[in-house]
N, C-alpha and C positions, 0 to 999 in steps of 0.2 A: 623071375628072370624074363619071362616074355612081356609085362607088363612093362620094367626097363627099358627094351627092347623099342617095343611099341613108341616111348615118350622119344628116347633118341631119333627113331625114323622122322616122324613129324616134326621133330625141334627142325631136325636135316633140311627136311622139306619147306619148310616155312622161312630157312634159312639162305638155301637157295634162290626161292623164288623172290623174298625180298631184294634180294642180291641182284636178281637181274629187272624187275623193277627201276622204271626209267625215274632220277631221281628228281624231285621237287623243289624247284628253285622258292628262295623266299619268294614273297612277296616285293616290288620295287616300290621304294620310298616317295614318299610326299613329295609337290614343290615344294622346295626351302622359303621359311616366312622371316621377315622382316622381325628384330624384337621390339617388343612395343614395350613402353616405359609409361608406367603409370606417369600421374599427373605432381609434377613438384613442386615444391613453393620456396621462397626464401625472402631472410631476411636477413637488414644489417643491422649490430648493434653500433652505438656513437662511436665507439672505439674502432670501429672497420670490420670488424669480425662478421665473416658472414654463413650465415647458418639456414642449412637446405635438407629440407623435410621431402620424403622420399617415403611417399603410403608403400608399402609391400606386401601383399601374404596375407593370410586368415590365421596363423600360429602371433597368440598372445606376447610375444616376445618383440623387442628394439633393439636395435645396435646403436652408439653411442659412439662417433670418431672423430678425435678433433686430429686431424691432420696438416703440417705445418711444412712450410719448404724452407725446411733444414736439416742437415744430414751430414753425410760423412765429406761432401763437398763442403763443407763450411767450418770443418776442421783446424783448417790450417794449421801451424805447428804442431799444434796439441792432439797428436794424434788418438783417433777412437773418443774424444769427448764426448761427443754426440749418444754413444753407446752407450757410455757411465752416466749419463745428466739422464737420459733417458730411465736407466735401472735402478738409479737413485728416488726416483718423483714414486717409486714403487715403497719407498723403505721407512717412509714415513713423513710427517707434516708438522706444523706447531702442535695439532692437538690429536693428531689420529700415530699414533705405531704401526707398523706394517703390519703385525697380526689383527689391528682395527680396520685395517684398508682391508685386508685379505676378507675378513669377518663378514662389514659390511656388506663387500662384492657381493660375498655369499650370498647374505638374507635375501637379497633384491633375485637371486635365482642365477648370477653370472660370478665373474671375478674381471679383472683389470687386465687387461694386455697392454702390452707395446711393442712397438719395433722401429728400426732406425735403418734407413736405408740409406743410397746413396746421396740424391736431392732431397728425400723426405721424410718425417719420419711420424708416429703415430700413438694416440694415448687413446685406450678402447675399453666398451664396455657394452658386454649381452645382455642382456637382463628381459624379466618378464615385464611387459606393458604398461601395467599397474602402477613400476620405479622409475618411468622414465624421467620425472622429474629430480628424483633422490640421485639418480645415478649422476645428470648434469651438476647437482650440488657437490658431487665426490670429486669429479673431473675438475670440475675448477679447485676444488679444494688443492687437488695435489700438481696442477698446473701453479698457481699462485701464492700455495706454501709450502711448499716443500721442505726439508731441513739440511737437508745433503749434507750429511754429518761423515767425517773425518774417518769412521769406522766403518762405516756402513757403504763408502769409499774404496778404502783397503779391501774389504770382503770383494766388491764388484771387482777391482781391477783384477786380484788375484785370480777371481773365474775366467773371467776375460782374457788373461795373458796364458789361462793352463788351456783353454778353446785354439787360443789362437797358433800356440805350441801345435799341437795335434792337425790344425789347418796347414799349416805350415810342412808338414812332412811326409803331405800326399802328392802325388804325382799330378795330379785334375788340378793341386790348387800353386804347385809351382809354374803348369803351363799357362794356368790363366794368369799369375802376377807376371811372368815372363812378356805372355803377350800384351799385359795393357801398360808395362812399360815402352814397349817398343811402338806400340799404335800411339799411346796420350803423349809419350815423352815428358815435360814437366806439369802435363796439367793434372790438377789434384784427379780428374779420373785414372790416371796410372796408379796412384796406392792402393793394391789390394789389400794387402797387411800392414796391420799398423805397427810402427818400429817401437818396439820394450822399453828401450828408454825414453820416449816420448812420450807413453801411456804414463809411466812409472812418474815424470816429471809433473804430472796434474794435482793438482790442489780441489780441496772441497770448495777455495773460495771460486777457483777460477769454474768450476762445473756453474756457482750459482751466478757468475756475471755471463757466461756462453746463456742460461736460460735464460733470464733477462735481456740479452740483448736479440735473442733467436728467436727465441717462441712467445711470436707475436702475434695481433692481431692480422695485420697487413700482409703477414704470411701464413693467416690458419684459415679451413672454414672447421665447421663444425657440421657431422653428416648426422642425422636422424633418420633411420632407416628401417622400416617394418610399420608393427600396430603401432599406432598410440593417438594420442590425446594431445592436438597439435598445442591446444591452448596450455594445457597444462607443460606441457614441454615448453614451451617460447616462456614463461614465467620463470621457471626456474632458471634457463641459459642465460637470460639477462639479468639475473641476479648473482649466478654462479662468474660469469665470465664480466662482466661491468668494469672491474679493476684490471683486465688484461691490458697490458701495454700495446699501443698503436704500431710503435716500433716503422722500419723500413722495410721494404718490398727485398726480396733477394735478386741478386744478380750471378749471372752462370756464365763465363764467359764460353763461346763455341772452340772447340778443342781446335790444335791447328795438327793435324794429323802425321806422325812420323811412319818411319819403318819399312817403308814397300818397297817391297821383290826384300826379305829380309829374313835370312835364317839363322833361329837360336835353337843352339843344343845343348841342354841340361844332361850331364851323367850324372844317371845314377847303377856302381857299379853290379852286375851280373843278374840286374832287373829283369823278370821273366817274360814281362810286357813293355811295351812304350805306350807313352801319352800323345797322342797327336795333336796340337789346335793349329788351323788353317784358315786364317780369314783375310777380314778387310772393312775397314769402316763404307758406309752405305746412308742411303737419306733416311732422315729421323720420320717420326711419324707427320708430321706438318707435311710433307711432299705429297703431291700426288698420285707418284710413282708406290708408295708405302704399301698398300695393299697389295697391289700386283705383287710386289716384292715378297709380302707376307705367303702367298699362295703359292710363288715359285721355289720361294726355302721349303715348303710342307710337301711340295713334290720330290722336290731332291734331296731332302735329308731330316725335315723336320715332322715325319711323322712314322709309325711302326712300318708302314705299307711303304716307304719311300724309295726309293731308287738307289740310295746307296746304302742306306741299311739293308733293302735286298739283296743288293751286292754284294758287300761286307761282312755282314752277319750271314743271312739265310744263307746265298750260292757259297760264299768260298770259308765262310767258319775261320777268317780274322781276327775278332769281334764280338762283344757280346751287346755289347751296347751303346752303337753309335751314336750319333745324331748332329742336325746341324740347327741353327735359332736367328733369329733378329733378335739380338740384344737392343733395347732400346734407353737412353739417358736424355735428360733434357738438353736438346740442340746435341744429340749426337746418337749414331746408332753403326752396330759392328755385326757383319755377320760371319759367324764362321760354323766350319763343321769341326767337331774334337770326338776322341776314340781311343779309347783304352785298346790296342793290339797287341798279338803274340810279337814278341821281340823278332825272331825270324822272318817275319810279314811284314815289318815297315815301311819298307819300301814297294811293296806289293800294292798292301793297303792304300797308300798315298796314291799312287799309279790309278789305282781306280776309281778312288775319288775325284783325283784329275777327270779323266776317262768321261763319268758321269755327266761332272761341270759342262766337258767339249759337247758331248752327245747331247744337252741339253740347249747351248748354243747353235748347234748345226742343226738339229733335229727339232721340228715342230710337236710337239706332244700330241698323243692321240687322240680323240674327243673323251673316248669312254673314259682314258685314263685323268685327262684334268676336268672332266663330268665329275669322278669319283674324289676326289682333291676335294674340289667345291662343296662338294656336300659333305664331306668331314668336316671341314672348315666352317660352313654354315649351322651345321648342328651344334659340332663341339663350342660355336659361339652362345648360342642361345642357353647352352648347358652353364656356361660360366657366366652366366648374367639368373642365375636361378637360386640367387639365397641373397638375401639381404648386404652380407659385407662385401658378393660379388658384382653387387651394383653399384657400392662405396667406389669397390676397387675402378669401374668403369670412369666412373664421372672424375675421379680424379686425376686416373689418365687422360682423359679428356682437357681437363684443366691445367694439367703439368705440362701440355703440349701444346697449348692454347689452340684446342678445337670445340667447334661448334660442338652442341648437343645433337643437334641432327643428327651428328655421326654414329652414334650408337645405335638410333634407328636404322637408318641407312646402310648400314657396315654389310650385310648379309647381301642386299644386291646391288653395292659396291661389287663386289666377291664373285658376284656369278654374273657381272657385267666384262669380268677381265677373258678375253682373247685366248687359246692356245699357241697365237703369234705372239701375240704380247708378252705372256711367259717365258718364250724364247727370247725375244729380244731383251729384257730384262736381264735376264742369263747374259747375257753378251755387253750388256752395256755396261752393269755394277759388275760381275764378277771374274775380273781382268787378273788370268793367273799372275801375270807378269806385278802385277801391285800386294800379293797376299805375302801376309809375313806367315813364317811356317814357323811354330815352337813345337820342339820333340822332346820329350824325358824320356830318356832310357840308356841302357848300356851301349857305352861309346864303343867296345871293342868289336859288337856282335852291329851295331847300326849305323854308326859312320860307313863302312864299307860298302853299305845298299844303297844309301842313298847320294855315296858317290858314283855307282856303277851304274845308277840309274841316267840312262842320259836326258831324260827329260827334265826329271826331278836338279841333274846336276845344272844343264840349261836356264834354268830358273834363278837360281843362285849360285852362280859363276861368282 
């Protein structure tokens, strides 16, 4: 018992004294460094295809990206084709099966990706160092033969349209199709969903005349990314890629903007929560203003520590997980903030995010606090430039926007050359409450009433 005794007293004691123990700040961070980009190379095949080799890393591994500018903008009628031509180049070729493509991937240490975005879309491959020539033979293989067979057709679209079912009857994804009807109006960046019977209307032939006429030369490069054996790579691409068709450059027309000062409300009945989206289209990355911009959304909404997720989340428990973004499109860019809230709080909610926006207008930020901004913003840059396809993904943001390379070096003190006037004034200039459209899902019986009581919110959309 006294033994007990004894450990308790000292646990006490040691528990105390650490307690009052003046506490130990970290350590403060580095200046923020510029990223430095190894040294690239490129080249063109006759066909226009241009292909850029990108040393990276001491891990035996390559990435492998022929990325094309084409996507769900180049759609037209035929909605989601892009998606299927895409899913199809997976399913098999004149001479390989999908279980040979799969196979293959294998050996070489990877497997085959794709993806299909808006402007762009992408055919990929990991693999260890050693393949990097086998893998460029696979990639062209399944770019140039594909079989896009009738069955294999039917299978994709059916996934596709049970995906797009389930997208379809969430709340995050009616507010966004709501708002990019109301910002694009007819231009193909308003389709978020693609319409069933348009997908259902697609043919295997027409899948194989969109590839042929899309994924071309004049719209691909091809990225080489990691270890390898530059020679041995440039061998195989221009044997693999040689027959790619030259094809035409894409054209994007710039969106003519609708919708401002414009409220749409979506009921859905006795919903426990509402969907908030709140924005407004803003300059694309090409302007000068772009960064600034970028830093003054991460203060106000687009990062954990932000100003109205502090608000909304942390102080009032709104909220679980706000946030706001720069969406960015070729020749067009939107920002808004969106938030899943308790239905009772709607109009709360909104009030303070208003609230935010003004204090961020009127009010010049503090040093320490857009001190502390900048260096999220700086690090979290350099982190996302730290693996091989994150450097893919740079450069052809870069090129999707038509910006120098320099930028990617330079971006970090871009970043900590912006003002905490500047950020205000930013605030003031692009984000004009009287031009945002406001889309809400939620129960009409319980949130109509707030957000007409609200006299600000009502002010706005009179």
């Amino acid at each position: 018992m006294f033994n007990y005794l004894s450990i308790f007293l000292i646990v006490t004691m040691l528990f105390v004294n650490s307690a009052k123990a003046e506490k130990q700040l970290p350590p403060a961070g580095g200046e923020a460094k510029d990223f430095v980009l190894a040294q690239t190379s490129s080249i063109e095949l006759d066909n226009g295809l241009r292909v850029v080799f990108v040393p990276y890393g001491n891990t035996p591994k390559v990435t492998l990206r022929l990325v094309s500018k084409l996507g769900n903008v180049d759609d037209g009628e035929m909605h989601a084709i892009a998606d299927l031509s895409y899913q199809l180049m997976t399913e098999g070729t004149k001479s390989l099966s999908a279980l040979d493509i799969a196979q293959r991937a294998a050996d070489m240490g990877g497997q085959v990706n794709t993806s299909v975005g808006s402007n762009s879309s992408y055919l990929q491959m990991d693999v260890l160092s050693e393949f990097v020539g086998d893998a460029a033979t696979l990639l062209g293989e399944l770019v140039l033969n594909s079989n896009f067979k009738s069955e294999d057709l039917d299978r994709a679209r059916n996934n596709f349209l049970r995906e797009l079912s389930v997208q379809r009857s969430q709340a995050q994804g009616l507010a966004a199709e709501a708002f990019n009807k109301a910002v694009f109006g007819d231009h193909p960046y308003a389709i978020t969903f693609a319409d069933d019977n348009k997908v259902k209307a697609i043919t295997a032939e027409a899948v194989k005349a969109f590839i042929q006429q899309n994924l071309v030369a004049k719209r691909s490069i091809l990225y080489v990314s990691g270890k390898f054996t530059q020679g041995k790579a440039e061998q195989a691409i221009k044997q693999a890629f040689a027959h790619l068709p030259t094809g035409t450059e894409q054209t994007i027309t710039k969106p003519v903007y609708q919708g401002a000062g414009k409220l749409i409300f979506i009921p859905r009945e006795n919903a426990p929560q509402s969907t908030i989206r709140f924005g407004l289209p803003v300059v694309d990355p090409s302007h000068a203003d772009y960064i600034g911009l970028q830093l003054m959304n991460t203060l106000l909404g687009g990062a954990f520590s932000s100003r109205i997720t502090s608000n909304i989340r942390e102080d009032k428990g709104y909220t679980y997980s706000p946030g706001s973004a720069v969406s960015t499109r070729v020749n067009s860019a939107l920002w808004y903030e969106t938030a899943d809230v308790t239905a009772e709080s709607t109009a709360a909610a909104l009030q303070e995010i208003i609230n935010e926006i003004s204090r961020l207008q009127n009010e010049v930020p503090g040093t320490a606090e857009i001190d502390g901004f900048k260096s999220y913003m700086s690090g979290l840059y350099v982190l996302q430039n730290s693996s091989r396809t994150a450097i893919i993904n740079q450069l052809w943001f870069l090129e999707s926007h038509g910006l120098p390379l320099s930028r990617l070096e330079t971006y970090v003190q871009k970043i900590n050359t912006v003002s905490a006037e500047q950020v205000s004034e930013l605030a003031k200039k692009y984000l004009k409450l009287e031009e945002m459209t406001l889309v809400v899902v939620g129960d009409a019986a319980s949130v109509k009433p707030q957000l007409a009581a609200n006299k600000q919110i009502a002010a706005l959309y009179q």
